[in-house]
N, C-alpha and C positions, 0 to 999 in steps of 0.2 A: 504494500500500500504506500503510498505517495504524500507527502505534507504541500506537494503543490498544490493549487486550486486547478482541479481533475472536472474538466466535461462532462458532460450529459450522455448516455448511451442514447442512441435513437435507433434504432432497427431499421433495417434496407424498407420493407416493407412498408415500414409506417412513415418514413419519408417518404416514398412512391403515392401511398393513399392519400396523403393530406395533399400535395404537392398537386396529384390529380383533381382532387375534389374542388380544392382554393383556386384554378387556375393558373398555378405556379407562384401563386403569393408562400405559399410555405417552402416553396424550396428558397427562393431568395432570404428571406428569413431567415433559414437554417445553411444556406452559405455565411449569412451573415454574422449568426451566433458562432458557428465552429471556428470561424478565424478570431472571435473574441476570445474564444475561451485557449484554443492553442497560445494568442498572446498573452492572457492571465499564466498559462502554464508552464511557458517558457521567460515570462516576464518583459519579453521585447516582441516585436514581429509588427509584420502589418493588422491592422484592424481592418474587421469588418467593413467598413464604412470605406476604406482604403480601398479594398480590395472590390466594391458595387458599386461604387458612385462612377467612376469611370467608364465604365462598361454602360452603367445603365445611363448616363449623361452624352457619351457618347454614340449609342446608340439612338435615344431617343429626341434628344438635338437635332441633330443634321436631316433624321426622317421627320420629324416634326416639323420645321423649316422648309424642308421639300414640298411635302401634301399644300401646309395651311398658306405660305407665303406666294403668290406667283412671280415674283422676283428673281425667289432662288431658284439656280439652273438645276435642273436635275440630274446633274451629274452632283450634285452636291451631294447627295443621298448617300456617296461611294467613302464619304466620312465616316458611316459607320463602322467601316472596319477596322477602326481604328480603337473603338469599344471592343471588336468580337476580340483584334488580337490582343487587347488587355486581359480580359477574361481568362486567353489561353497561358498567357504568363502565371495568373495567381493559381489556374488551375493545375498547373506546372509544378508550382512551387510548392502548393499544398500536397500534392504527393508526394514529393518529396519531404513534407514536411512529416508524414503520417510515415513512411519509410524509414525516417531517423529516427520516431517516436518508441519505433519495434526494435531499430538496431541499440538502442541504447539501452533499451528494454534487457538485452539478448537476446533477440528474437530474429526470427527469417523476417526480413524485407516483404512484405504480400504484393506490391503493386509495384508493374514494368512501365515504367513512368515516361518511357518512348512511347508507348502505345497511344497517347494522346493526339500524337500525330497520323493518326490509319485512323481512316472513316470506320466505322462500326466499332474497333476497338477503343475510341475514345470512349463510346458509350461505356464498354466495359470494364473500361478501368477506373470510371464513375462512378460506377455501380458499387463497384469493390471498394473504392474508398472510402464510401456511403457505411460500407459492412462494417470494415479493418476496424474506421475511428471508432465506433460504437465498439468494438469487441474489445479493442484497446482500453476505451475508459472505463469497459465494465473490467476487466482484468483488474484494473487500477485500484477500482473499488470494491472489488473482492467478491463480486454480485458476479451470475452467470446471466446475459442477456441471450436468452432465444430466438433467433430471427428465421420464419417458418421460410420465407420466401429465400435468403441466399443459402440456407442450409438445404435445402432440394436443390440448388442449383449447381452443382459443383464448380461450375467456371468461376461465381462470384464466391464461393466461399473457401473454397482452397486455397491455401499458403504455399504457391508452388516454388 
């Protein structure tokens, strides 16, 4: 057990259902929270707010501008990816951040943190990281979290 201030377990599953349900209000949310609490745990890092306001500012700016202004050309609209490739930075990093969380742990690495760059396997290694941190903080706090949905799946729940 850990005297740092330790995370929230949340289950693959029960991010997917709320995430679904809200629209994707819950998952932003809960990008939002886990990089707060990774920075409560490691005491430095990027915040939440660091890591969505970009992404979501950048994103929603330049389309915003596009549709409501007829001014702006439309080619403006081509600013957004200036939000998507933010997003793949912190998404980058937080694997790697949940990679070093296990290696320090002594534990196996769970996530190929290259895989963010292959279509379908980014999904996968999303997924998995969704799993790992939840497994991790329950490890932490000495609780056994269940997660029905990556335990049937083997791709996302194995520690390969």
């Amino acid at each position: 057990m850990s005297d740092k201030p330790l995370g929230k377990p949340r289950p693959l599953w029960r991010v997917l259902f709320l995430s679904v349900v809200t629209g994707m209000l819950y998952y932003g949310w809960y990008k939002w929270i886990i990089q707060e609490e990774l920075r409560r745990y490691y005491g430095f890092g990027w915040s939440g707010t660091l890591c969505l306001a970009p992404f979501i500012l950048g994103v929603a700016i330049p389309q915003a501008l596009r549709i409501f202004d007829p001014d702006v050309p439309g080619w403006f609209g081509w600013f957004s990816l200036l939000g998507i490739i933010w997003i793949y930075i912190v998404q980058f990093k937080l694997y790697k951040t949940v990679n070093q969380l296990y290696q320090q742990a002594g534990m196996r690495e769970p996530l190929v943190v290259w895989w963010i760059f292959v279509p379908g396997l980014n999904l996968l290694v999303g997924l998995r990281q969704i799993h790992f941190l939840s497994q991790f903080w329950a490890r932490e706090q000495g609780v056994i979290m269940k997660d029905s949905l990556a335990e049937n799946i083997p791709l996302l729940s194995a520690n390969t």
